[in-house]
Z-matrix of the N, CA and C atoms (Angstrom, degrees):
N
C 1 1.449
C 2 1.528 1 107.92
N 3 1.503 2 112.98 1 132.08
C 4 1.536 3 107.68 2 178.98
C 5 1.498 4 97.72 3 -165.84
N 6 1.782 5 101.47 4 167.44
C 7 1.432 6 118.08 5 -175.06
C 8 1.223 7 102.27 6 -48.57
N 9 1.328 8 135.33 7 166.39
C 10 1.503 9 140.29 8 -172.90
C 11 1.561 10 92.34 9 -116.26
N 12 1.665 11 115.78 10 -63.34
C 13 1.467 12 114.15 11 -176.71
C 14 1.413 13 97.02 12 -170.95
N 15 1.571 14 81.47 13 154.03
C 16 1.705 15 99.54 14 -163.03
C 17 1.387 16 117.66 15 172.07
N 18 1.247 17 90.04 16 -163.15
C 19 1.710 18 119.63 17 159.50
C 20 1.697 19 108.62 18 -75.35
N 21 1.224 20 116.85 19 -56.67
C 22 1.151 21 114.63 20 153.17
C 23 1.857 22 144.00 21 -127.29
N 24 2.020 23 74.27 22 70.22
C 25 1.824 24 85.17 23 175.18
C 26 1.570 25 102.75 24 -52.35
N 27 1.463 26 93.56 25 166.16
C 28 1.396 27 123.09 26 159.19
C 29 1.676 28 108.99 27 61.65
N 30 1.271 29 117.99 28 18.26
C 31 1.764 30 116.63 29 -179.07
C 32 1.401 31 95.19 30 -85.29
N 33 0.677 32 151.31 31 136.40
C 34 2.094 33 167.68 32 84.43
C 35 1.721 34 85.91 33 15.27
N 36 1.368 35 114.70 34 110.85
C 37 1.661 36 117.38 35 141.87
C 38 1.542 37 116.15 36 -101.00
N 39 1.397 38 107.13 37 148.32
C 40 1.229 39 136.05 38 148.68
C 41 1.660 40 121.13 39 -4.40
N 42 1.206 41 127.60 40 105.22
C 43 1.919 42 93.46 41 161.22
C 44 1.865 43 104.25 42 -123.05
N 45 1.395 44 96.64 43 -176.15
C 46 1.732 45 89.31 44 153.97
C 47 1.471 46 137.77 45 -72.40
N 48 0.849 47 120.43 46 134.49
C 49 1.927 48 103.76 47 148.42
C 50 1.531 49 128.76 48 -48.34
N 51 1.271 50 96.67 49 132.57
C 52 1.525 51 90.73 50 178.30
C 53 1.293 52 113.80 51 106.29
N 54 1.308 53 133.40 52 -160.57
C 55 1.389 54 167.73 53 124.01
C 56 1.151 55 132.09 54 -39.44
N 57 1.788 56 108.76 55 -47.09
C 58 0.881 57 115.24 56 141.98
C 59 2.436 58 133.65 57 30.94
N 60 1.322 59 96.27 58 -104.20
C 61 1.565 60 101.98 59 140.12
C 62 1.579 61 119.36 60 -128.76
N 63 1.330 62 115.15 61 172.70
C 64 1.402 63 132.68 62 165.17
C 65 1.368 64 115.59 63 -95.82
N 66 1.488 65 106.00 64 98.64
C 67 1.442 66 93.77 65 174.99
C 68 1.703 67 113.17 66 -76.16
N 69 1.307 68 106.56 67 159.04
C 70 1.561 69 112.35 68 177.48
C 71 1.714 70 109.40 69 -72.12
N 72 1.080 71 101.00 70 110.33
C 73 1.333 72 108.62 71 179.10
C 74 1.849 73 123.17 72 -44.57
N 75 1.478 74 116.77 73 158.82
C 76 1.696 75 115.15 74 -151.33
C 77 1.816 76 93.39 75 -73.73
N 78 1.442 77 112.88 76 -30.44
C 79 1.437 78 122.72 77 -154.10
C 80 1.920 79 92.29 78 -74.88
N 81 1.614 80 114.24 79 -43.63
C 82 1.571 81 131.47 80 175.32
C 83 1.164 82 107.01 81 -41.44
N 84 1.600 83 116.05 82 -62.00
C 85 1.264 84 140.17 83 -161.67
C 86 1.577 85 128.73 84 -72.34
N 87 1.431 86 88.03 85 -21.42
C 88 1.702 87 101.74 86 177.40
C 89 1.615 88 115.49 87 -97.57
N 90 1.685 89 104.49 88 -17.87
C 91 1.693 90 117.82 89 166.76
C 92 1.279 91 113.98 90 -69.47
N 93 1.445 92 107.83 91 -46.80
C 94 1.189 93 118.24 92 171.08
C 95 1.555 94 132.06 93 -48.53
N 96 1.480 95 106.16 94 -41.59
C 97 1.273 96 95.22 95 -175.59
C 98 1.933 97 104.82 96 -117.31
N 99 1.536 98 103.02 97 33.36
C 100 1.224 99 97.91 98 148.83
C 101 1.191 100 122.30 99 -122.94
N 102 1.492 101 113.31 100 18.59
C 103 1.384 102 121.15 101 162.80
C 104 1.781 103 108.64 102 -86.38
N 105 1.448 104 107.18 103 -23.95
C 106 1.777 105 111.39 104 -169.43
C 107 1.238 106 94.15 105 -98.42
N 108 1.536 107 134.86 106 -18.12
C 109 1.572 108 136.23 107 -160.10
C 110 2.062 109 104.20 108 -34.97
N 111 0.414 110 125.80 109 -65.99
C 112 1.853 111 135.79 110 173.23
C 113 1.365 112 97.42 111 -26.75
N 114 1.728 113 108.58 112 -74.84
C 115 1.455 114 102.15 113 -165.94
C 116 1.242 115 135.87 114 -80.57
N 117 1.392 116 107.70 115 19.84
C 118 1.282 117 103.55 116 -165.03
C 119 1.663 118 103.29 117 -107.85
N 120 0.963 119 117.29 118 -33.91
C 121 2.092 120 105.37 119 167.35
C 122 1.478 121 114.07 120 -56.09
N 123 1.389 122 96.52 121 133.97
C 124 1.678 123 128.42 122 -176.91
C 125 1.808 124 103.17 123 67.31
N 126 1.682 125 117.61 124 -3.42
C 127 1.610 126 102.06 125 -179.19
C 128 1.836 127 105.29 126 -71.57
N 129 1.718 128 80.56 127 -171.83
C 130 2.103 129 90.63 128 -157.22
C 131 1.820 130 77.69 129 -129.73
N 132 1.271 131 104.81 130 104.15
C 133 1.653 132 129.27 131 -171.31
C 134 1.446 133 117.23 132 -88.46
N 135 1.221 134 129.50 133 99.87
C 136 1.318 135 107.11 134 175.29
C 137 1.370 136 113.62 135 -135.52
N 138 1.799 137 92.57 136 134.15
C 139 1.579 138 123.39 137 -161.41
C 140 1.980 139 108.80 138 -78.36
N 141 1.191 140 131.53 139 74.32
C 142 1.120 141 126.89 140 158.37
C 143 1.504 142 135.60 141 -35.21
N 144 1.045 143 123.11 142 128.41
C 145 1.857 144 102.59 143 -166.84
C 146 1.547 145 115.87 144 37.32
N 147 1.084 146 97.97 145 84.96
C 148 1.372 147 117.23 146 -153.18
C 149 1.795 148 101.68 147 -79.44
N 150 1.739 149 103.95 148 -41.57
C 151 1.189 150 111.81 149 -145.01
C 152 1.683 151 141.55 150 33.37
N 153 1.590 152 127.85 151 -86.39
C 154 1.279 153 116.86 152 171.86
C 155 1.618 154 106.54 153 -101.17
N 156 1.645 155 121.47 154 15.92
C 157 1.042 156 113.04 155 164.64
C 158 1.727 157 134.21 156 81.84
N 159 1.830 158 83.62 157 8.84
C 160 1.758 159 93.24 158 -155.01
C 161 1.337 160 104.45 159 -84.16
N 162 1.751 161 125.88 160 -11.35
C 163 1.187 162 132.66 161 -163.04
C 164 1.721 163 100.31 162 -75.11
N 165 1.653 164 102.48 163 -51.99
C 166 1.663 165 124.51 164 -153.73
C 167 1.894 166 82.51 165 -69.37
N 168 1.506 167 124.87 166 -44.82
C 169 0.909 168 114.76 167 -152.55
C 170 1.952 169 103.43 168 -70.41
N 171 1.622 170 106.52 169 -46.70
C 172 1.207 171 101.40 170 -162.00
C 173 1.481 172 98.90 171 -60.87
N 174 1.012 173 143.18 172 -21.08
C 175 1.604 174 155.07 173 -175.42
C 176 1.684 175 101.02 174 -58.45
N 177 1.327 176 107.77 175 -42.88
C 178 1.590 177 114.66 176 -169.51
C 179 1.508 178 99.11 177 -78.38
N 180 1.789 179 115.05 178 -52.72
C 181 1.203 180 105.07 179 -171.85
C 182 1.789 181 111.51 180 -76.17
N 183 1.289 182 123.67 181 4.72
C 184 1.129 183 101.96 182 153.98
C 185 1.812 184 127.44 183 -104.72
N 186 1.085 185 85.17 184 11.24
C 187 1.683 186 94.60 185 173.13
C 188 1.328 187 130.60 186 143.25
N 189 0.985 188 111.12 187 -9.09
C 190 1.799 189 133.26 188 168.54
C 191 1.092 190 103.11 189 -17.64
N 192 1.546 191 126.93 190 136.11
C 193 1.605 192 110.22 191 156.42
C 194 1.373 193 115.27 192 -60.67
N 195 1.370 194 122.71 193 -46.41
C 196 1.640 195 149.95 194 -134.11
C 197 1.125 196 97.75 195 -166.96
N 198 1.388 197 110.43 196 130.56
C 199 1.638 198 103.74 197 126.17
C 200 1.304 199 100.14 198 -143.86
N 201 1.455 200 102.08 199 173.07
C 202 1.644 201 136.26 200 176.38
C 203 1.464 202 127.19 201 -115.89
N 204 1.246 203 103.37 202 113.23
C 205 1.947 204 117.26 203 -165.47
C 206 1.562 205 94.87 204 -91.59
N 207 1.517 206 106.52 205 131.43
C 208 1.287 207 111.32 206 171.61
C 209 1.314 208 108.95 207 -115.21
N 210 1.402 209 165.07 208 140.81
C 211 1.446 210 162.17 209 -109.72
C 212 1.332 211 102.45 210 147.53
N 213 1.503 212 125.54 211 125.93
C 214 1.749 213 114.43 212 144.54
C 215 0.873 214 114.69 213 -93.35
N 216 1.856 215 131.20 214 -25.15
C 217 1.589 216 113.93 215 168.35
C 218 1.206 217 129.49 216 -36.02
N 219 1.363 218 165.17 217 108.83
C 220 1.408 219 162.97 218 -169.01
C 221 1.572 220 88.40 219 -68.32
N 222 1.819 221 126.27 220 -59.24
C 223 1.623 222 116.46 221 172.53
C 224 1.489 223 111.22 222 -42.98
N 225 1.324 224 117.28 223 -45.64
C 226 1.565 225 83.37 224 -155.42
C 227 1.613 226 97.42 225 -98.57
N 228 1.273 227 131.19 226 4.47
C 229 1.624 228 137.26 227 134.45
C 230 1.343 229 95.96 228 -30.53
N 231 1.163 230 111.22 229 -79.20
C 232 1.845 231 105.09 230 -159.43
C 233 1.668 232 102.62 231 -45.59
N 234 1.092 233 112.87 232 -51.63
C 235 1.258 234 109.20 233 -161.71
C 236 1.602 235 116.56 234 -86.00
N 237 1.514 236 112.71 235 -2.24
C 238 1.378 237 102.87 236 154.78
C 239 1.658 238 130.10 237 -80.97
N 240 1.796 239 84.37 238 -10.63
C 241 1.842 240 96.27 239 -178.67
C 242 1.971 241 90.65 240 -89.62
N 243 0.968 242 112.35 241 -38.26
C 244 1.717 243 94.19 242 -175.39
C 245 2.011 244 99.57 243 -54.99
N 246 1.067 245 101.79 244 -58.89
C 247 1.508 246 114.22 245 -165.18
C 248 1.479 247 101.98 246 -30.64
N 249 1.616 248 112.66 247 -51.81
C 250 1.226 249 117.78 248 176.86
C 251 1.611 250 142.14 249 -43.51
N 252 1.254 251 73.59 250 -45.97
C 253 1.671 252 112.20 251 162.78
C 254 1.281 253 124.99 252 -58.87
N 255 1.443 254 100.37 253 -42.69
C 256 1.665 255 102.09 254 175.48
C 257 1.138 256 115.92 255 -81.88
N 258 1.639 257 123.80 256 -30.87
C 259 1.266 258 121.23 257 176.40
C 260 1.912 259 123.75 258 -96.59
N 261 1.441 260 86.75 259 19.44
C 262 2.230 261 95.94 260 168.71
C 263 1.549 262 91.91 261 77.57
N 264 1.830 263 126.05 262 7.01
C 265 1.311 264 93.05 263 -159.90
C 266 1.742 265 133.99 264 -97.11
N 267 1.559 266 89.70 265 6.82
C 268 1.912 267 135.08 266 -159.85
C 269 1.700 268 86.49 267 -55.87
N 270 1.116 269 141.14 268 -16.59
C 271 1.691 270 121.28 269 168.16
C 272 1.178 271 102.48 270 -95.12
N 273 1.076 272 147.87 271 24.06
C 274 1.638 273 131.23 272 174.13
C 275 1.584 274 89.33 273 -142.21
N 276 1.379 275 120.87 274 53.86
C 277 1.247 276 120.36 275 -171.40
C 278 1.960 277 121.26 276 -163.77
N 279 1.043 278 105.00 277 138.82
C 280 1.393 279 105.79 278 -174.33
C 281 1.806 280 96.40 279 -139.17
N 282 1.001 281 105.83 280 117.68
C 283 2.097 282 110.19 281 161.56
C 284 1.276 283 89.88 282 -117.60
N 285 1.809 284 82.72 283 137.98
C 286 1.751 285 124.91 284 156.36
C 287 1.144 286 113.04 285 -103.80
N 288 2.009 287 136.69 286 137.54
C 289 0.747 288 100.91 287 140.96
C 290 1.961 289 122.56 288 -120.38
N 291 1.243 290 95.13 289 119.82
C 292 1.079 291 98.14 290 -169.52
C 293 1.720 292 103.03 291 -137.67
N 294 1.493 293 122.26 292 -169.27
C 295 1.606 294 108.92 293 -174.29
C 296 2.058 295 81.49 294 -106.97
N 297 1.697 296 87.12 295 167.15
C 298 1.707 297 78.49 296 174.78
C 299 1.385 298 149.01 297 -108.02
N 300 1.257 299 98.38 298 19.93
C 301 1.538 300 106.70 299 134.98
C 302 1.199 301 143.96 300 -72.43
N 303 1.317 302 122.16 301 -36.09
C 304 1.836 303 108.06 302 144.94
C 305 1.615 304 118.02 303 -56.64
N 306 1.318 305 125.74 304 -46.09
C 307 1.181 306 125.76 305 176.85
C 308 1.637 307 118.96 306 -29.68
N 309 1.646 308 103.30 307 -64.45
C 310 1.632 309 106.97 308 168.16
C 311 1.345 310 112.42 309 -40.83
N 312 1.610 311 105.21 310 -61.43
C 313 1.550 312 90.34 311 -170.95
C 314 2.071 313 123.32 312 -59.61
N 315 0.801 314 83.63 313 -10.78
C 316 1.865 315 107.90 314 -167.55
C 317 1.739 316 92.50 315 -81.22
N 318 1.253 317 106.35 316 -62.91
C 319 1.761 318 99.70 317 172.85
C 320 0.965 319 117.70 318 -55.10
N 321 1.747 320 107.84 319 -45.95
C 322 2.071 321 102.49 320 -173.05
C 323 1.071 322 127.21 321 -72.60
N 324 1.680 323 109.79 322 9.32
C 325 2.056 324 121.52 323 -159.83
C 326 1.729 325 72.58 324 -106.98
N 327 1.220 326 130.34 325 -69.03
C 328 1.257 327 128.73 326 171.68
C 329 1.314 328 140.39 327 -39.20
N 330 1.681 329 111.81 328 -7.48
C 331 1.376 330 113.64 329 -179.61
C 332 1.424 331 133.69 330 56.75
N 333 1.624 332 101.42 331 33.34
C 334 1.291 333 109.87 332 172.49
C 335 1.437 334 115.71 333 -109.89
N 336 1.334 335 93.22 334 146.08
C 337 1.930 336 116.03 335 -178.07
C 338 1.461 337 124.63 336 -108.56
N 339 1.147 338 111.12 337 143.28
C 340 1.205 339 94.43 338 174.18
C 341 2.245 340 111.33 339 -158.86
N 342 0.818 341 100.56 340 158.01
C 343 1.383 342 114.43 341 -157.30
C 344 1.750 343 116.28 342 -88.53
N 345 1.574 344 107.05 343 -17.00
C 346 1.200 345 108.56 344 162.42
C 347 1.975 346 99.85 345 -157.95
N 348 1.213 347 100.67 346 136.43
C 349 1.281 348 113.30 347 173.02
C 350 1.239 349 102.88 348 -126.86
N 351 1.656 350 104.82 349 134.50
C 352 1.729 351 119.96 350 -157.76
C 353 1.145 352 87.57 351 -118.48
N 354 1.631 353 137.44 352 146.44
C 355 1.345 354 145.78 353 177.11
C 356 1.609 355 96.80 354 -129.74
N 357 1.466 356 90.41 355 150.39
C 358 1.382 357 102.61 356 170.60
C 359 1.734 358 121.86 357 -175.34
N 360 1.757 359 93.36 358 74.02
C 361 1.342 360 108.08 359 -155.80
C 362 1.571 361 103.61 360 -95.53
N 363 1.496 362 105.17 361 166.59
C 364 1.967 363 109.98 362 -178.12
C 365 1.602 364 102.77 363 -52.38
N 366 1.056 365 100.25 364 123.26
C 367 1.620 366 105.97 365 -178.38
C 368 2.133 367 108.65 366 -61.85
N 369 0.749 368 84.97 367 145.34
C 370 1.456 369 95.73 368 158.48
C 371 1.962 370 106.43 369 95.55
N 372 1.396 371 107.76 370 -1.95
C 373 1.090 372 98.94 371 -174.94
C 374 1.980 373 106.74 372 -113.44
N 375 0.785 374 104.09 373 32.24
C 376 1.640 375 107.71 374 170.87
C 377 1.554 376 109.89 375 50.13
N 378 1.820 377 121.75 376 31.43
C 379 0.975 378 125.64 377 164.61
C 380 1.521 379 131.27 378 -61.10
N 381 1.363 380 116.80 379 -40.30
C 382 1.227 381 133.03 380 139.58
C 383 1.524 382 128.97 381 3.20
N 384 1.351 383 117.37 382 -92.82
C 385 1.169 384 129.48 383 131.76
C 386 1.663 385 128.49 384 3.75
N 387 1.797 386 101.32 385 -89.44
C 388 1.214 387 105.81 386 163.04
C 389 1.591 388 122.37 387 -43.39
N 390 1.039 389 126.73 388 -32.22
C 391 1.721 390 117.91 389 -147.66
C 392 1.752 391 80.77 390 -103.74
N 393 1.278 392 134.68 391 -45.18
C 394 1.495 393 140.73 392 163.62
C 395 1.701 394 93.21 393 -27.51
N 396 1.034 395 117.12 394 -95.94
C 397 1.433 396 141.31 395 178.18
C 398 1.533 397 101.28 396 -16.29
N 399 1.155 398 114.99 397 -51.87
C 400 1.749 399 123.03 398 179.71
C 401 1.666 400 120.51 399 -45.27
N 402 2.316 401 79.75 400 -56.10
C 403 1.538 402 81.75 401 173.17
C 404 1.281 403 122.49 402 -85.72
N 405 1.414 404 128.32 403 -11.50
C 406 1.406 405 122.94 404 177.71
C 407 1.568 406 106.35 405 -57.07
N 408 1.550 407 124.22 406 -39.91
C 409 1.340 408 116.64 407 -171.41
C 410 1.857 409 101.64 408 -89.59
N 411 1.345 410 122.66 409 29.18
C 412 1.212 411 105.13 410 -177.04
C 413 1.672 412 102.02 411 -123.54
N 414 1.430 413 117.50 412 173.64
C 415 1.886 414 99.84 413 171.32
C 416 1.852 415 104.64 414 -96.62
N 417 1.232 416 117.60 415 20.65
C 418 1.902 417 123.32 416 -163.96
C 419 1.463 418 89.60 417 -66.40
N 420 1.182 419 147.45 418 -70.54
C 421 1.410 420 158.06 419 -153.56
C 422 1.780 421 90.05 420 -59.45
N 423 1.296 422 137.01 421 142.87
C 424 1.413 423 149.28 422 125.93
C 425 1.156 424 109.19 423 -49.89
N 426 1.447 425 101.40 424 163.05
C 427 1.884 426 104.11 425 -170.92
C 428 1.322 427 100.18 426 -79.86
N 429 1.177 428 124.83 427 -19.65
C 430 1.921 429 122.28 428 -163.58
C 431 1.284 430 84.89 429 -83.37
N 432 1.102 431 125.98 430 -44.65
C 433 2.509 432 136.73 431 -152.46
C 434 1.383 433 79.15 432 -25.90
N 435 1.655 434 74.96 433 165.42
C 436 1.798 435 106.80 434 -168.14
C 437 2.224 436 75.04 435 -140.86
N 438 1.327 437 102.55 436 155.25
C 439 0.986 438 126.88 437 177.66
C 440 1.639 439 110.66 438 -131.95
N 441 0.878 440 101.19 439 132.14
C 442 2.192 441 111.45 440 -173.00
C 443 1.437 442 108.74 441 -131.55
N 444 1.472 443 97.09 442 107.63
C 445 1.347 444 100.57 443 179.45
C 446 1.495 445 111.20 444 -108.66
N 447 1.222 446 123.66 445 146.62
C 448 1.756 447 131.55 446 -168.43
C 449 1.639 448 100.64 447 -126.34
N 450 1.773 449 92.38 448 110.58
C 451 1.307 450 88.03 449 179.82
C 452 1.133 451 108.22 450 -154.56
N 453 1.820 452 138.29 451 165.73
C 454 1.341 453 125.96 452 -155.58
C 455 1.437 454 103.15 453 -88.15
N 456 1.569 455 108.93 454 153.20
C 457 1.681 456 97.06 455 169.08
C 458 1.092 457 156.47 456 -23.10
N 459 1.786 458 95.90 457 -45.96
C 460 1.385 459 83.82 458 157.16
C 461 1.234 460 144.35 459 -148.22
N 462 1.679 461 96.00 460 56.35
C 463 1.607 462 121.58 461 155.16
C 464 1.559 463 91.07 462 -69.37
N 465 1.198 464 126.28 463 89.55
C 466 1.903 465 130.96 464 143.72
C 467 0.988 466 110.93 465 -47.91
N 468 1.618 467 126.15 466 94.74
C 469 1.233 468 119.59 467 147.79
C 470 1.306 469 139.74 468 -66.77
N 471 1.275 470 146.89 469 140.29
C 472 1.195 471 142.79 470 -139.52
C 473 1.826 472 99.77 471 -88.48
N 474 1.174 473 129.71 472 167.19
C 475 1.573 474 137.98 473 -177.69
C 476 1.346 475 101.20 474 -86.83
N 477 1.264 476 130.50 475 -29.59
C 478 1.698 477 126.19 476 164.49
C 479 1.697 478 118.17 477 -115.42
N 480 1.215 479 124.94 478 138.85
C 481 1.449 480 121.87 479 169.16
C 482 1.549 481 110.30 480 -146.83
N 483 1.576 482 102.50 481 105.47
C 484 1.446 483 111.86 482 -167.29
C 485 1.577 484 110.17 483 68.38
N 486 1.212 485 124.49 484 -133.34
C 487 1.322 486 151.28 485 166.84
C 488 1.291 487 110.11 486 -39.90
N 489 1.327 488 119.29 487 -64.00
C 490 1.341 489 142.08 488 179.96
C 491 1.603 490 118.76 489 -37.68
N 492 1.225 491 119.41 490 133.08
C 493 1.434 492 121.47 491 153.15
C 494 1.960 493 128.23 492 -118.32
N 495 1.240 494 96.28 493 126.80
C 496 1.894 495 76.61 494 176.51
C 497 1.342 496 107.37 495 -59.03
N 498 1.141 497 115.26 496 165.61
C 499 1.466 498 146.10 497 159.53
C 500 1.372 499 135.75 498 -150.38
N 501 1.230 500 103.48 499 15.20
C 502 1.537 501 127.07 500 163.91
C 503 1.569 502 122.29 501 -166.45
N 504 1.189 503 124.15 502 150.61
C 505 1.287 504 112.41 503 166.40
C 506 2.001 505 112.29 504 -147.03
N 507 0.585 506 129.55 505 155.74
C 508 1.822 507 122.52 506 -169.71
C 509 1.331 508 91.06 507 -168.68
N 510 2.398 509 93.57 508 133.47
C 511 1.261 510 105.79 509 -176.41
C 512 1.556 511 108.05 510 -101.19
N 513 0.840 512 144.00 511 158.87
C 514 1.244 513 150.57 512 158.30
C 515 1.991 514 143.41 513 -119.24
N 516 1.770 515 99.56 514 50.35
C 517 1.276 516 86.42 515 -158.42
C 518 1.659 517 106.71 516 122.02
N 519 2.006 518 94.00 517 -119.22
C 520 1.428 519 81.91 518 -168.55
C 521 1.694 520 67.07 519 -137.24
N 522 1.408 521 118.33 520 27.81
C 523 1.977 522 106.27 521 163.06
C 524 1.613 523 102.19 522 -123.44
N 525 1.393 524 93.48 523 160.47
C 526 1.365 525 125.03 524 -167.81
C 527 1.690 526 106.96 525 -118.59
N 528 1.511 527 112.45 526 103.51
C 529 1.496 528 121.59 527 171.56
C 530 1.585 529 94.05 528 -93.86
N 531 1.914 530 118.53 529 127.56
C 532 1.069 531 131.64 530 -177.18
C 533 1.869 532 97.37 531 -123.67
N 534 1.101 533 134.72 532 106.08
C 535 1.314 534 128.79 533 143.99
C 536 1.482 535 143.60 534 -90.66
N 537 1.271 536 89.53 535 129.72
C 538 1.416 537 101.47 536 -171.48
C 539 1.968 538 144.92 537 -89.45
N 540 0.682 539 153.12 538 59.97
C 541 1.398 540 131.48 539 -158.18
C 542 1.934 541 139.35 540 -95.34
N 543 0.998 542 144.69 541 96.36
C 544 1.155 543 152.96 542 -144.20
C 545 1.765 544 105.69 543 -36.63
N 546 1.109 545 106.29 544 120.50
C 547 1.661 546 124.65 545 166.77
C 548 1.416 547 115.72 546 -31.61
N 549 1.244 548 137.22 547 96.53
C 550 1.643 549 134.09 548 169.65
C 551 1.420 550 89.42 549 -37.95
N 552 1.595 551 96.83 550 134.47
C 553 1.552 552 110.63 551 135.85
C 554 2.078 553 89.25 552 96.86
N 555 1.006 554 98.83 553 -25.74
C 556 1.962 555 123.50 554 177.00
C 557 1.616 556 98.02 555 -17.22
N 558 1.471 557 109.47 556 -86.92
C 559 1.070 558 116.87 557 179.18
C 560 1.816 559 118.43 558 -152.45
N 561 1.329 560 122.12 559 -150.54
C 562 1.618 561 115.07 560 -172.20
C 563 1.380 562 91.62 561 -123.67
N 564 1.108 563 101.87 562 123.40
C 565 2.061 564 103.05 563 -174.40
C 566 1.552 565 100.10 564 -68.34
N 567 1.352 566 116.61 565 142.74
C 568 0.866 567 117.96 566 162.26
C 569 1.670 568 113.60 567 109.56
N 570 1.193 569 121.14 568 -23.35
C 571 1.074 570 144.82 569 158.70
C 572 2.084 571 139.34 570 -86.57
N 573 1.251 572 104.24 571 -18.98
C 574 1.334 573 119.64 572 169.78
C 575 1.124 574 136.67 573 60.29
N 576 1.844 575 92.12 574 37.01
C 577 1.291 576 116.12 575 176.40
C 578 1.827 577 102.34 576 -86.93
N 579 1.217 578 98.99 577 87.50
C 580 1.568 579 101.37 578 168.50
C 581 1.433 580 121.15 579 -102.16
C-alpha cells in the first residue's frame, strides 16, 4: 500500500495484521481519486473509518487543506499517526479515536466543515446509512460536500439516504464507490430537519 501521487508519492504506509481492517485497495484508490482529482486542492477532507488512513492521507498529499481521521481502533490510530509521520503529513492533520458517531457530534460542537467526507465502514452492517443519517442531522458537510461511501457490491445502497441523493456510483471488482450529495431545498443545516 502506498501514496499514489503527491507531495508524498510513492511512500509505503503502514497497515494492520490481519483482518483487522480492509484497506481500499491501490487500483480502488487511484479511480477514486481521479474521479475527485478537481476537488480536492485547498478542500477540508474527512476520513471516516479511517482504518490505516491511506485514503485521508493521499487526499492531503495531493492537496487537501486538512483532513481529519476518525478510527476506534486505538491500533490502527497508532498507525494512522505513524503513516503520517512517514509521509511529513502530521500538520494538515487531526486523528480521533473515537467510533463515528460521536465523532460528528464532536466536529459539529466544534464547528467544523468539510467538503468531502469519505466513508469506509465494515461492510455488511448498514453503517453507511447510519453514519449518512448522522451527517444529514449535523452542519459538518458544506452545502456543495460530496459524500463517498465504500462499500461491497452487494451492500445496495439505496439512490436516496435522508437528505442525500446519489449521483454517482462506480464498481470496482468486488467494491462499490457510492456518491452522494444533499437535496436542494432538503432541509436548514443545522437544525435537523432531515
Amino acid at each position: 500500500m502506498r501514496v499514489i501521487t503527491g507531495t508524498a508519492k510513492g511512500r509505503r504506509l503502514k497497515s494492520l495484521k490481519g483482518m483487522e481492517t480492509r484497506p481500499t485497495m491501490d487500483r480502488t484508490k487511484e479511480s477514486l481519486f481521479n474521479i475527485i482529482t478537481e476537488w480536492i486542492p485547498g478542500c477540508r477532507f474527512l476520513d471516516l473509518y479511517a482504518g490505516t488512513g491511506a485514503i485521508g492521507i493521499e487526499a492531503i498529499s495531493r492537496g487537501a487543506e486538512r483532513a481529519v481521521f476518525i478510527e476506534k481502533n486505538p491500533r490502527a490510530v497508532k498507525i494512522i499517526s505513524d503513516n503520517l509521520e512517514l509521509t511529513g503529513l502530521s500538520g494538515s492533520a487531526e486523528v480521533f479515536c473515537t467510533d463515528a458517531d460521536n465523532a460528528v457530534a464532536v466536529l459539529a460542537k466544534r464547528k467544523q466543515q468539510f467538503d468531502i467526507i469519505y466513508m469506509d465502514p465494515p461492510y455488511g452492517r448498514e453503517l453507511v446509512q447510519q453514519s449518512i443519517g448522522q451527517v444529514c442531522r449535523s452542519p459538518i458537510l458544506r452545502s456543495e460536500g460530496v459524500i463517498i461511501a465504500e462499500s461491497s457490491k452487494v451492500d445496495v445502497l439505496p439512490e436516496k439516504i435522508f437528505c442525500f441523493r446519489l449521483f454517482r456510483q462506480q464498481r470496482y471488482g468486488d467494491t462499490m464507490l457510492s456518491f452522494y450529495r444533499m437535496e436542494s431545498g432538503a432541509f436548514t443545516r443545522g437544525e435537523g430537519q432531515c
